[in-house]
C-alpha positions in Angstrom: -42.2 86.4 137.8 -39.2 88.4 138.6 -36.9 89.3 135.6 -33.1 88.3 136.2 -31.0 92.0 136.2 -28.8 91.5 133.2 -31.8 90.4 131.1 -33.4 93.6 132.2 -30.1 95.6 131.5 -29.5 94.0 128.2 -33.3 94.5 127.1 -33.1 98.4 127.9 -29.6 98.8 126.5 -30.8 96.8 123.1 -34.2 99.7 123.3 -31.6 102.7 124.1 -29.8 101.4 120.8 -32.8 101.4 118.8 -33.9 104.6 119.5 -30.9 105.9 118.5 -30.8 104.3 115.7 -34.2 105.5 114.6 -34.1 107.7 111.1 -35.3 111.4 111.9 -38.4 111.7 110.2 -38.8 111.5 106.1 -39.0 115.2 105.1 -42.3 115.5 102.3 -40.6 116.0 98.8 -42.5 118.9 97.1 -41.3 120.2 93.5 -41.4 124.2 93.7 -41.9 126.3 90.0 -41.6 129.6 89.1 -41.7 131.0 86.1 -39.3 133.7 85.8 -36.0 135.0 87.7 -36.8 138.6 88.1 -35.9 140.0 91.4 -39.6 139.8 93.1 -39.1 135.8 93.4 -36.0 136.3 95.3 -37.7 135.7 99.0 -38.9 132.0 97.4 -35.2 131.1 96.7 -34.1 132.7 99.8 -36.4 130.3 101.7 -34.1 127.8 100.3 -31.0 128.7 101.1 -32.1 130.0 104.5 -33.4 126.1 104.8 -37.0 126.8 106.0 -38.3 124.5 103.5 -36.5 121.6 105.3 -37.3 123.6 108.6 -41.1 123.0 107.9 -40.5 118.9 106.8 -40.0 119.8 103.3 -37.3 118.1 101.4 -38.2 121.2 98.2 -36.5 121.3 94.6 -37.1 124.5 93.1 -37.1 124.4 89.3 -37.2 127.4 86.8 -39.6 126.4 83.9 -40.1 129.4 81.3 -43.1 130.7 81.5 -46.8 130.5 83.2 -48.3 127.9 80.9 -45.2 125.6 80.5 -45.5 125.5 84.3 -48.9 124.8 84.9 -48.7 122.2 82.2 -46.1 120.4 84.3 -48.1 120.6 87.4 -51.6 119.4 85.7 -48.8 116.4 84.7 -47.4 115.9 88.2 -44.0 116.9 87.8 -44.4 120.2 89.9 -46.2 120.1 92.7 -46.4 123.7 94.1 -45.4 127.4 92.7 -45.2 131.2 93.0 -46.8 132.3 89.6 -49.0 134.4 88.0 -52.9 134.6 88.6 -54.0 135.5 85.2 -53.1 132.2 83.2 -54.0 130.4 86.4 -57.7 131.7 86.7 -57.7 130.6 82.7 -56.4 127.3 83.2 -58.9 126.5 86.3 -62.0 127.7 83.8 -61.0 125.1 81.8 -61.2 122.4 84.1 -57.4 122.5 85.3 -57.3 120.9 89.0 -55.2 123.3 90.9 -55.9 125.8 93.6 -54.3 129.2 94.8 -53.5 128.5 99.0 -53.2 132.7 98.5 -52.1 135.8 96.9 -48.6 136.7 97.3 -48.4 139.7 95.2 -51.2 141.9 95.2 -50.1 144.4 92.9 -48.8 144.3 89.4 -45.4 146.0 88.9 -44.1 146.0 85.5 -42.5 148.9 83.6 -42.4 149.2 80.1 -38.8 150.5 78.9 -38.0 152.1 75.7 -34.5 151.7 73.8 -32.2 154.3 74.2 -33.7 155.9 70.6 -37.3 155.5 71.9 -37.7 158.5 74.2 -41.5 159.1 73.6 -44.7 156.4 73.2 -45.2 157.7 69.4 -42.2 156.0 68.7 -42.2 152.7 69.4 -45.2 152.6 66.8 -44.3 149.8 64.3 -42.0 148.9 66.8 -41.4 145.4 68.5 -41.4 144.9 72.1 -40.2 141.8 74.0 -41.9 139.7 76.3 -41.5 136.4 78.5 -44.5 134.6 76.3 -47.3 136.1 74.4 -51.1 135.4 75.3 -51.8 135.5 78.9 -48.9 135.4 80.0 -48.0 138.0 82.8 -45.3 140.0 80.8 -47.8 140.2 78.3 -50.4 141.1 80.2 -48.8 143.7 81.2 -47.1 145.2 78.3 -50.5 145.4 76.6 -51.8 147.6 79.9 -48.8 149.9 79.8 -49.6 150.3 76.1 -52.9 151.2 76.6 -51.8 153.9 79.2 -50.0 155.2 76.9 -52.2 155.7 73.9 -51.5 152.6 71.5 -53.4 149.9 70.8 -51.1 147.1 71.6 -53.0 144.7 68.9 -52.2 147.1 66.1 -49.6 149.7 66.8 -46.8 147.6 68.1 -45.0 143.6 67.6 -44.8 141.8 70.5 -42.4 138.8 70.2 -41.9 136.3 72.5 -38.5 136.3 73.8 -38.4 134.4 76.9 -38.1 135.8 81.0 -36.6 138.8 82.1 -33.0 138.1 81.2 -33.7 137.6 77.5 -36.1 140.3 77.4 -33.4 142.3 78.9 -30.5 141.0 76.7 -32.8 141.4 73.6 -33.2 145.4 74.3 -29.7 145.8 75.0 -28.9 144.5 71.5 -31.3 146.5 69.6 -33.6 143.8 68.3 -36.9 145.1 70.3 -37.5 148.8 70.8 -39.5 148.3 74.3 -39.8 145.4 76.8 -41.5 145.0 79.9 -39.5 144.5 82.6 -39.2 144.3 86.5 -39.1 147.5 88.8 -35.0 146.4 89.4 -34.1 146.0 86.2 -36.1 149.2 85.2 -33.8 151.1 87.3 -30.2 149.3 86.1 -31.5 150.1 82.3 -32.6 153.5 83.4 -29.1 154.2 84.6 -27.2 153.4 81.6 -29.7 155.5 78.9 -32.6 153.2 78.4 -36.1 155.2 78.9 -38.4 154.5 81.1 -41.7 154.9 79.2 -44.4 153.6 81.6 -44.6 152.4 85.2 -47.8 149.7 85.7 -48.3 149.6 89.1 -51.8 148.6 89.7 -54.3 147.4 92.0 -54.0 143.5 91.0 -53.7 140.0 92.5 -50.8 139.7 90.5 -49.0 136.3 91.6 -50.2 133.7 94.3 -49.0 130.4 96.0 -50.5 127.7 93.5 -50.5 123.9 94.8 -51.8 120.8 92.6 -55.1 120.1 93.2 -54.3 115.8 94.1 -51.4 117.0 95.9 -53.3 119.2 98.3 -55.9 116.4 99.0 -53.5 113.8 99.1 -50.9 115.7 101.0 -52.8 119.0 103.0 -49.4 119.0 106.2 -47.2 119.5 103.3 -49.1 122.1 101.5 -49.3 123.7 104.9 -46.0 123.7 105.3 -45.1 125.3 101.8 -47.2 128.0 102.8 -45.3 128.4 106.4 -41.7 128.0 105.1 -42.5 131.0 102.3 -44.3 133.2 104.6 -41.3 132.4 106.7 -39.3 133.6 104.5 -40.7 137.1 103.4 -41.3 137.6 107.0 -37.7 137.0 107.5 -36.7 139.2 104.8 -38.7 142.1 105.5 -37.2 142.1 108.9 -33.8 142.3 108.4 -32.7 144.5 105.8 -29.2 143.7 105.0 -29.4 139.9 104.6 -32.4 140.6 102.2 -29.8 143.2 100.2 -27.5 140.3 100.4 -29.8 137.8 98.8 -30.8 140.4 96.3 -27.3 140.8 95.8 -26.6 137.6 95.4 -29.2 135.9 93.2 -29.5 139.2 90.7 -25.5 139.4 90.2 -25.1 142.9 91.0 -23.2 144.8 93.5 -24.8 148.0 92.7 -25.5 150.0 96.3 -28.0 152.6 95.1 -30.2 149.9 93.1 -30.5 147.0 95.5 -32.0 149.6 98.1 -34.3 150.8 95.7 -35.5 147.3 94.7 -35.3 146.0 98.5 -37.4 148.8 99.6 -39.7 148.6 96.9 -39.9 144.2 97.2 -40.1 144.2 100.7 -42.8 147.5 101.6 -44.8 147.1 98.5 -44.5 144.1 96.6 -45.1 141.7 99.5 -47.9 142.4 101.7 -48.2 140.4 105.4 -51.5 138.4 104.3 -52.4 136.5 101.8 -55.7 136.9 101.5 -57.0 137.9 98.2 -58.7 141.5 97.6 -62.1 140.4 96.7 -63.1 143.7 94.3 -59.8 143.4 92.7 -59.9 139.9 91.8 -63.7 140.4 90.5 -61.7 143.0 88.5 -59.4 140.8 87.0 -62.4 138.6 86.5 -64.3 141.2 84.6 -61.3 141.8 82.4 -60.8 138.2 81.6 -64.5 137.6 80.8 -63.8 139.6 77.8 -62.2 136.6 75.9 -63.2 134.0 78.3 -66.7 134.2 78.9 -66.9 132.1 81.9 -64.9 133.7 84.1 -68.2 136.8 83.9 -69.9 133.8 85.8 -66.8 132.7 88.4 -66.8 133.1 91.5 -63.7 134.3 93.3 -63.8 131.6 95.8 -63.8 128.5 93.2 -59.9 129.7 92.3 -59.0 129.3 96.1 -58.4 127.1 98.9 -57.8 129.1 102.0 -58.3 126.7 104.9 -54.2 126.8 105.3 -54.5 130.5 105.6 -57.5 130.9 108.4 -55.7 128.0 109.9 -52.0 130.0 110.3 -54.2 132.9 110.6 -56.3 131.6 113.8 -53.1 129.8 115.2 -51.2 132.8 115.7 -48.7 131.8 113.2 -48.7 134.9 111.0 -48.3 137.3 114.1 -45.3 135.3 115.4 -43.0 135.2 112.6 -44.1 138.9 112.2 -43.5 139.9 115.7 -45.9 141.9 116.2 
């Protein structure tokens, strides 16, 4: 039967309309932790602002919540969803039965530096002392205060206090006042202390899988595209940042609240060549490492195997797609 022409006309003009009336797709909503505001998680926020989240189908809130525990804790409850954090408390948590998975290693070394007050010039005399940091157990800050302690001779369980201040502004604010002798710090606000007469007592820069991309457990096998595009938008992002040096000095700039020209190329250089690798595939003898050293009050992890901390079917994906060498250019 042959269709009269207006009903034709009106029955494509009536489709045009509701094509364009269509909603783009539903961006995935993903809650993004972090622990701390130190200058390394600057390429995470970056990825905000430079909206490759929402380029990837993510509609992402990134929330600040003190601390590697207080974080996990909020991701075992469902508030969080993903994170940059630290591997140490992670790797604890998952011996214990916490459902969560690393998607990679981010940070592959660990960077702290451990800096004296302006009377502390030598190790001997922070003795009796206290030193600041972000939370204490296994908490990165801690972690790594206790391994610059060690480098330097004390015995961090008996020669020094370590009181739990809070993240790297506090820490920093509570030196500055005069109430710890020593905190542990990041490598860019090492350098502002360092020019205005604090003392750099010990830089910890060690072979370590040091921070990673964490996603919930659930939310990874409920949700795998959206976990796959947390890891693109974030590798996006440090690819984007290693390549162009001035808008990564901006962002530095910007979310560290300093104009300084001498340190924000310091801590560019040093976040961008040495902090971030280009894969995030974890060092096998240096996570067996960690292992080791954790094993020592956690007895399981002597028996772990790296691979039960990981899920890295994202990663080979990316990796075998090509994805990696693109936004790399190389």
């Amino acid at each position: 039967m042959k269709i009269p022409k207006i009903i034709l006309i009106l029955s494509i003009g009536f489709s045009a309309i509701a094509w364009w009336a269509r909603p783009a797709a539903a961006l995935d909503n993903i809650v993004i932790g972090y622990p701390t505001t130190s200058s390394q998680f600057v390429p995470l926020w970056f990825a905000k602002d430079a909206g490759l989240y929402e380029k990837h189908g993510l509609d992402s809130k990134l929330v600040y919540i003190q601390g590697g525990s207080l974080l996990l804790q909020a991701m075992l409850a469902g508030q969080v969803q993903s994170a940059q954090t630290g591997v140490t408390e992670v790797v604890l948590a998952a011996l214990r039965g916490a459902d969560m998975k690393f998607l990679g290693i981010t940070a592959k070394i660990f960077p702290y530096t451990l800096i004296g007050s302006k009377e502390v010039k030598s190790a001997g005399e922070l003795k009796r002392g206290k030193i600041a940091v972000n939370r204490l157990g296994s908490d990165v800050s801690a972690v790594g205060t206790r391994m610059a302690l060690r480098k330097l001779g004390l015995n961090p369980e008996k020669d020094v206090t370590m009181l739990q201040v809070g993240g790297s502004p506090q820490r920093l604010a509570a030196l500055q006042s005069g109430s710890v002798q020593g905190a542990a710090l990041d490598f860019m606000s090492a350098l502002r202390l360092a020019k205005q007469g604090f003392n750099v007592l010990s830089q910890v820069n060690l072979n370590y899988p040091y921070l990673g991309l964490l996603i919930s457990g659930r939310f990874l096998r409920e949700n795998q595209p959206a976990a796959e595009a947390f890891v693109k938008a974030f590798t996006e992002a440090i690819a984007r940042f290693k390549n162009n040096r001035e808008e990564g000095i901006r962002a530095i700039s910007r979310y560290m609240k300093t104009n300084e020209a001498d340190v924000l190329s310091k801590a560019y250089d040093f976040i961008s060549k040495d902090f971030y690798g280009e894969t995030l595939e974890p060092d096998a003898e240096a996570f067996r490492n960690l292992l080791d050293e954790i094993g020592e009050r956690e007895p399981a992890a002597r028996k772990a195997s790296v691979h039960q901390f990981f899920d890295l079917s994202i990663v080979r994906k990316l990796e075998k797609e090509g994805f990696f060498k693109a936004i790399y250019k190389k």
